[in-house]
C-alpha positions in Angstrom: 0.0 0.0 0.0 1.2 3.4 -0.9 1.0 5.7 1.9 0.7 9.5 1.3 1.3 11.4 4.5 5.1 13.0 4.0 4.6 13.2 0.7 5.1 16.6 -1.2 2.0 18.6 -2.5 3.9 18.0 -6.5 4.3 14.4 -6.0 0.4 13.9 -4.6 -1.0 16.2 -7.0 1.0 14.2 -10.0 -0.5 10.8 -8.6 -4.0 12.5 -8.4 -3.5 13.4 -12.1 -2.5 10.0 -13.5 -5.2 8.6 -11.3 -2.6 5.8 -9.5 -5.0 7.3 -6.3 -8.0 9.0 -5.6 -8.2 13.0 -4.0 -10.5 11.4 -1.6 -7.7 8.5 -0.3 -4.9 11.0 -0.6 -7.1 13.4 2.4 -8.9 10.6 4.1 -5.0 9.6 5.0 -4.1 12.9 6.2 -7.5 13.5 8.4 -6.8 10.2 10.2 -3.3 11.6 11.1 -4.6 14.6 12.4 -6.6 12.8 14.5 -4.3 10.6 15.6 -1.8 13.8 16.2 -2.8 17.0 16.2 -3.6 16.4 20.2 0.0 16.9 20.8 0.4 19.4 18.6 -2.5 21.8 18.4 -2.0 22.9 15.2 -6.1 23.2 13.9 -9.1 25.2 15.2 -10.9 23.1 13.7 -11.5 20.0 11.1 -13.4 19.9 8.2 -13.6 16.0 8.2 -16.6 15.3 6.4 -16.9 18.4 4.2 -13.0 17.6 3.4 -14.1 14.2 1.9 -17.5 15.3 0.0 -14.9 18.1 -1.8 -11.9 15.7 -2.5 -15.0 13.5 -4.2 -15.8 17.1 -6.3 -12.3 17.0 -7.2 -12.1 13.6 -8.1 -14.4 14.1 -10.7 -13.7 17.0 -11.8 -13.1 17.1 -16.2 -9.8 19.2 -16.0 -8.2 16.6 -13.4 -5.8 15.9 -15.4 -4.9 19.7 -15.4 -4.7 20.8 -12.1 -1.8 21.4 -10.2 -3.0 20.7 -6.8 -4.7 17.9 -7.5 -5.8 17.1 -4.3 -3.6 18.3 -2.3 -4.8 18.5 1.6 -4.2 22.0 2.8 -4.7 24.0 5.8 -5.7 27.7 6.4 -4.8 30.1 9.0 -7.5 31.3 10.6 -8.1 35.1 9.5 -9.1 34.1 6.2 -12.4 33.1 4.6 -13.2 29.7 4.3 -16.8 29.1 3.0 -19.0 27.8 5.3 -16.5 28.2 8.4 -16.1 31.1 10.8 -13.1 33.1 10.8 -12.4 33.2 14.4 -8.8 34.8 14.5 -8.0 33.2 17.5 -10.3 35.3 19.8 -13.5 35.1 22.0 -14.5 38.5 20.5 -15.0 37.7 16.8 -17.8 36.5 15.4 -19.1 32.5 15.1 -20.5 33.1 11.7 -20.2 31.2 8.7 -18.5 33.3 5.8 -20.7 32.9 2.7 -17.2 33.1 0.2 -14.1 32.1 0.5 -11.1 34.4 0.6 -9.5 35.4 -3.4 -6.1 32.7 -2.0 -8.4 29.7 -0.9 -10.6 30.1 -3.8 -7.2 29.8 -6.3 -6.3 26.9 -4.4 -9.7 25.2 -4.7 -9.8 26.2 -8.1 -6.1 24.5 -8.8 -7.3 21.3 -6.9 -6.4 21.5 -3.4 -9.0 20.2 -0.8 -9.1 22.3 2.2 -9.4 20.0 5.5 -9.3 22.7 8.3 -8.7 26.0 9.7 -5.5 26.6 12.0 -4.8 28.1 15.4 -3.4 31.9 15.5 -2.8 34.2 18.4 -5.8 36.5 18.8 -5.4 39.1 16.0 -3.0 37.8 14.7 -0.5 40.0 17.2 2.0 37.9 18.8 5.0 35.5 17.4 3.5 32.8 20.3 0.8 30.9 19.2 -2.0 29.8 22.0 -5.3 31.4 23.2 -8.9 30.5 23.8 -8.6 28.0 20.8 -5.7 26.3 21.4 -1.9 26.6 21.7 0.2 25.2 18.4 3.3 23.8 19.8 6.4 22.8 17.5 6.3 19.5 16.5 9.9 18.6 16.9 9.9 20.1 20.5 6.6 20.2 21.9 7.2 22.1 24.4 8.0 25.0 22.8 5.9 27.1 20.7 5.2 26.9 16.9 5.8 30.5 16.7 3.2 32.8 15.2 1.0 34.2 14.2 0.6 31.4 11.4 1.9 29.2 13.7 -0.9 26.6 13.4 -0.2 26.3 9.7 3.7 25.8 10.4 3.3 23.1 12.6 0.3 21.0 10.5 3.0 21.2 7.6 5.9 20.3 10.1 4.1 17.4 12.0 2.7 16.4 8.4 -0.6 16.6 9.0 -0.8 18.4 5.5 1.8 18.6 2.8 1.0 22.8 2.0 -0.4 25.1 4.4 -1.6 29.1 3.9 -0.4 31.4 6.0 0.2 35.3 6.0 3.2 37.6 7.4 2.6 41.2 8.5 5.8 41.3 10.8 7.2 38.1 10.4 4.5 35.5 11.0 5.0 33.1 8.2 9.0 33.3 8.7 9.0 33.1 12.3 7.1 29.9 12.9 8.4 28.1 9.5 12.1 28.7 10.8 11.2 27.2 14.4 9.1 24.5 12.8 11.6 23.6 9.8 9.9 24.4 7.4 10.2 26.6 4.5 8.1 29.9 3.6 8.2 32.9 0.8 6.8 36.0 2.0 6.4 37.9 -1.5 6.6 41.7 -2.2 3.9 43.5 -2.2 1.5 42.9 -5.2 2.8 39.3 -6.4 -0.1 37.6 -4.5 -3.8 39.4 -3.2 -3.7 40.3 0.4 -7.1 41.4 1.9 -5.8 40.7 5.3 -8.2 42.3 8.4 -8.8 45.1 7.8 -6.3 47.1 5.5 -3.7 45.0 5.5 -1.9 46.6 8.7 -1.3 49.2 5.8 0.2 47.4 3.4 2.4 45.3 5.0 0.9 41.8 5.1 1.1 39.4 2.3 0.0 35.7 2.1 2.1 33.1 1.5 2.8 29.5 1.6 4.0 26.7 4.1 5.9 23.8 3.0 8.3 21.2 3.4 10.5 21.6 0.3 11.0 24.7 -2.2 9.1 23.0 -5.3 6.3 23.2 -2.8 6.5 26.5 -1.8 7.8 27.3 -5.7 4.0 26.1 -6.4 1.7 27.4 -3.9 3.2 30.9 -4.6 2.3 30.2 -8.3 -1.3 29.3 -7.9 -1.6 32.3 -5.1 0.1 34.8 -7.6 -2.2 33.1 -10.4 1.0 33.1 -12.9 4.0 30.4 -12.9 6.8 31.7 -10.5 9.3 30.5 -12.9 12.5 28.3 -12.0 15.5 29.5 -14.3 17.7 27.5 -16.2 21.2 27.7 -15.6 21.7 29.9 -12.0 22.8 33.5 -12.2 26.0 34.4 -9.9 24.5 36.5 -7.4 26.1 39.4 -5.0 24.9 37.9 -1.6 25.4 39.8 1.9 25.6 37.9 5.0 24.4 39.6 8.0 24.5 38.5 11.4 23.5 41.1 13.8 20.1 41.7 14.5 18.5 45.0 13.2 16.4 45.8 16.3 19.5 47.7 18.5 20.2 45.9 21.7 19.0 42.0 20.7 21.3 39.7 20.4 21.9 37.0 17.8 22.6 33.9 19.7 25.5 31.1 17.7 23.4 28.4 16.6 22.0 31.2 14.2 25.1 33.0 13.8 26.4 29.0 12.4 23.2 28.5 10.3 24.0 31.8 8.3 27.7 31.8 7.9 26.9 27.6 6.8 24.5 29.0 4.0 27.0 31.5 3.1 29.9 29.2 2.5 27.3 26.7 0.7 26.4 29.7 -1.5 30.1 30.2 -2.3 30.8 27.0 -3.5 27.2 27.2 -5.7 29.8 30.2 -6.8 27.7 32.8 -5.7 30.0 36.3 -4.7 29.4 36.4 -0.6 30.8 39.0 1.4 30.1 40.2 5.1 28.4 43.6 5.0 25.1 45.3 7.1 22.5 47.0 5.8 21.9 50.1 7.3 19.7 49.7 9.4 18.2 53.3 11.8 18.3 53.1 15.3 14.8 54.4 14.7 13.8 51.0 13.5 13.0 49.5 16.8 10.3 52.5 17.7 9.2 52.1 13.8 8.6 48.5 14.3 6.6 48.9 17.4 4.4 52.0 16.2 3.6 49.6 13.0 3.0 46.6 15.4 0.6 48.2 17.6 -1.2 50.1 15.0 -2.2 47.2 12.8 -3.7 45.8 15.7 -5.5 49.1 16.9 -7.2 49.1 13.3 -8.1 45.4 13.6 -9.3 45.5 17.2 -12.4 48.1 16.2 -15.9 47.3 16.7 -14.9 44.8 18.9 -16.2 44.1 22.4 -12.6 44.8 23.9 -14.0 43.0 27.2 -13.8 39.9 25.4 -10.1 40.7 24.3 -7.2 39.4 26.0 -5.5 42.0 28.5 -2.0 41.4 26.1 -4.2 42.5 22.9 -5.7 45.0 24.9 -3.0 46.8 25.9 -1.4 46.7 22.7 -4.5 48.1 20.5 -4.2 50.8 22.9 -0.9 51.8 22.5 -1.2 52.0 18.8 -4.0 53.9 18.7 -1.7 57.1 19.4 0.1 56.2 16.3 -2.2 55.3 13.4 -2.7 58.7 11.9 1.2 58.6 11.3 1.8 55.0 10.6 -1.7 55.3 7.7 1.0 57.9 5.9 3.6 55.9 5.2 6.1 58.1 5.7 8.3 55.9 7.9 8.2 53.2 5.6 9.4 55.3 2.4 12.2 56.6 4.3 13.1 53.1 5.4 12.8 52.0 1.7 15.3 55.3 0.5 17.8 54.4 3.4 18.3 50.6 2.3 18.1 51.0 -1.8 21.5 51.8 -2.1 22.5 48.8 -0.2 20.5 46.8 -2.3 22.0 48.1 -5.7 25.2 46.8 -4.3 24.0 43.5 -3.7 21.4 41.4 -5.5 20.4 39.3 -1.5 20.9 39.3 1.8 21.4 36.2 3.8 20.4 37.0 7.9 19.9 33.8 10.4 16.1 33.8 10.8 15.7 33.9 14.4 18.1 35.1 17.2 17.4 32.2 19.7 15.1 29.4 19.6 11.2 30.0 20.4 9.4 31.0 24.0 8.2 27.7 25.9 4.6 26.9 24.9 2.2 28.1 27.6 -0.6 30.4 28.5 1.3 33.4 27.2 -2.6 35.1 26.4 -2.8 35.0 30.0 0.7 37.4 30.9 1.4 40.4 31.0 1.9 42.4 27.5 5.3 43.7 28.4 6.4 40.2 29.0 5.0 39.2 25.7 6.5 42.1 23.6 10.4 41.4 25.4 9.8 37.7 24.5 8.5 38.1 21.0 11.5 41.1 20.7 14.3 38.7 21.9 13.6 35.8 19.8 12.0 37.3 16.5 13.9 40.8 15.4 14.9 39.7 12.1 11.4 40.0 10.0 10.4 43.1 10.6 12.2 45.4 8.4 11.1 43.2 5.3 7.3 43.9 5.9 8.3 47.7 6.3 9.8 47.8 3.0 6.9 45.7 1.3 10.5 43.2 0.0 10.3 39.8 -1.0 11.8 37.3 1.9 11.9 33.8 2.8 13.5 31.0 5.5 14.6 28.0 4.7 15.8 25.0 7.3 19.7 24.8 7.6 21.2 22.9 10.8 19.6 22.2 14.0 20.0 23.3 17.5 21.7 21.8 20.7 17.8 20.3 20.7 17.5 18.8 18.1 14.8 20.8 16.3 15.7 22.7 13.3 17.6 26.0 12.7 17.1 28.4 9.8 18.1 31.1 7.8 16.7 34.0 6.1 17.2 35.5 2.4 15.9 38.4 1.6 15.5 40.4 -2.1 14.3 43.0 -4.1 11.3 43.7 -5.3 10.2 40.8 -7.6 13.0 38.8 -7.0 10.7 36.0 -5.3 11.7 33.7 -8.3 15.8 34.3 -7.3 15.3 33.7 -3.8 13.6 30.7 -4.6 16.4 29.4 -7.0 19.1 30.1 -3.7 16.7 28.6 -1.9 16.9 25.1 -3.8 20.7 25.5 -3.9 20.9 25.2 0.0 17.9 22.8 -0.3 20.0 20.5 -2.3 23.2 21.0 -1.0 21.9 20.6 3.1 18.6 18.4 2.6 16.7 18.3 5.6 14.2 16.0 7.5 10.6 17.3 5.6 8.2 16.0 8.7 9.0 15.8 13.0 9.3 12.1 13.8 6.3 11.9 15.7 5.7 8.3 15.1 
């Protein structure tokens, strides 16, 4: 018997098209691991078991089978986006339980390519924090359960990592596809602003989150981004030599990069050398500014998306941070910040085509009721561990994290490459070059 759990969405999806097995066997396997699983691992807010199976029988007989490129695939969505027929909870007590009558634009291009949607995954309320737990559920990382998945798609990370799906949507506003996918091992594309629709909350935290996709392996990531962006994200033929800097200090003054990240960058830069790439150690110039910039964003994304809600049903963490960014909305809305961000770093990115960072600075908080603590405890924790993501939403620049190494735990270690604008296709092609030079272990060993 063939079995499909750990196997990648292209190899499914090309089985599903010759017909050696049927959309509704392919999810059918995958719903009995999550239920077998996800207890440990928290990664959904809910299954779609049977409605799952009556749509992988829809794809199944679908005419254009043959044509799809997500032939049914299984794959989960983070919960701030429209699923039809599901509520879109966003990990809180104070959103509504009501069905939504559409799906968002990114599900409805994955349905459309094929892909079977089996359930909705846990997020930190809002969307906020780069911990993942609340009145839903706590998403711990599969390879060390106690520690969290990251967020805020930290649900979606660890159904990929624990392989309770092969693909999973997420979306990054300050780093929340690339901080769970580098604690989880997996890898993740944030694109530049435009390549896929956003239509995230409610404006987007102004501009600067963008949907993107979870997977084990960059072909997989190489096509969800292609179906989101609805046109082929194109793998060249033979590489181009690229100027790459490697960065290791954090660009949030005062955090420290700890070594295990530190190695997983300078690795991937002497990998990239001997691809025969030109690598060189430089910074970007990064404002001391940045830190106060990163916060007045933060918080003012989450102002916007916290009104007309009953703020008593809020978490005192959420709470407290809607309020602080009220004070700044007016100037974050004009963009101001951001363009003069954009002017200081363009000159550092004529010079060099990429920049390679480590992902993280340390490995991820403990899992744990962090809803229930207090917000200045949340904000030092999500500060320590997660300043590296952050500028890259600012900008509105491509950037992704790919697993390299491991840490003295055992779970996996990652770095981050960051681009240009519509250089998602040439981070993707670096991105296979470490792929293929350092393979790593696609699912936790769980079982």
């Amino acid at each position: 018997m063939t079995h499909w759990v750990g196997r990648t969405a292209v190899e499914i999806a090309a089985a599903v098209r010759e017909k050696q097995v049927t959309p509704r066997e392919v999810v059918a396997e995958h719903l009995a691991r999550i239920e077998r699983i996800d207890g440990r691992v928290g990664a959904f807010r809910t299954v779609r078991a049977q409605a799952a199976l009556a749509e992988a029988d829809e794809v199944g007989a679908r005419g254009d089978l043959g044509e799809l490129p997500l032939a049914g695939v299984p794959v989960a969505v983070k919960d701030n986006l429209a699923v039809r027929g599901e509520a879109v909870r966003i990990g809180s007590a104070a959103t509504a339980d009501t069905p939504a009558d559409q799906d968002h634009v990114t599900v409805a291009r994955l349905r459309a390519a094929g892909a079977v949607v089996v359930g909705l995954t846990n997020v930190p309320e809002l969307c906020v924090f780069g911990t993942t737990e609340g009145v839903h559920g706590t998403a711990r990382n599969p390879w060390d359960t106690t520690r969290t998945a990251g967020g805020s798609s930290g649900g979606s990370a660890a159904a990929v990592a624990a392989g309770l799906v092969p693909i999973a949507l997420g979306n990054d506003g300050m780093g929340s596809l690339r901080i769970p996918a580098a604690n989880c091992g997996v890898v993740t594309i944030k694109p530049g602003r435009g390549v896929v629709p956003a239509g995230i909350s409610d404006g987007d935290w102004f501009g600067m989150s963008e949907n993107g996709p979870l997977a084990t392996t960059v072909a997989d990531a190489r096509l969800m981004l292609s179906v989101l962006a609805d046109t082929e994200v194109v793998r060249g033929g033979a590489p181009d030599t690229h100027r790459v800097a490697v960065s290791l200090r954090s660009p949030l003054a005062g955090v420290t990069v700890s070594r295990p990240y530190t190695t997983a960058a300078q690795e991937a830069a002497g990998l990239l050398i001997k691809a025969g790439h030109q690598v060189r150690r430089a910074d970007p110039p990064y404002p001391l500014s940045l830190s106060f910039t990163s916060l007045a964003h933060w918080t003012a994304g989450t102002s916007v998306d916290a009104q007309g809600l009953d703020r008593r049903l809020l978490a005192r963490r959420t709470r407290v941070h809607a309020a602080v960014g009220r004070r700044f909305v007016g100037a974050v809305r004009g963009g101001g910040s951001r363009d003069a961000l954009r002017r200081r770093l363009e000159p550092f990115f004529a010079e060099y085509d990429v920049l390679l960072t480590p992902a993280l600075a340390r490995r991820s908080p403990k899992a744990g009721p962090w809803h229930e603590r207090g917000w200045l405890r949340n904000v030092a924790a999500n500060t320590a561990y997660s300043p590296m993501t952050p500028p890259w939403n600012l900008t509105g620049w491509p950037a992704m994290t790919v697993p390299l190494g491991t840490l003295p735990s055992g779970a996996p270690c990652a770095v981050q490459l960051v681009g240009r604008p519509g250089s998602e296709a040439e981070l993707l092609g670096l991105a296979a070059q470490l792929e293929a030079a350092r393979p790593w272990q696609r699912t936790a060993p769980l079982e």
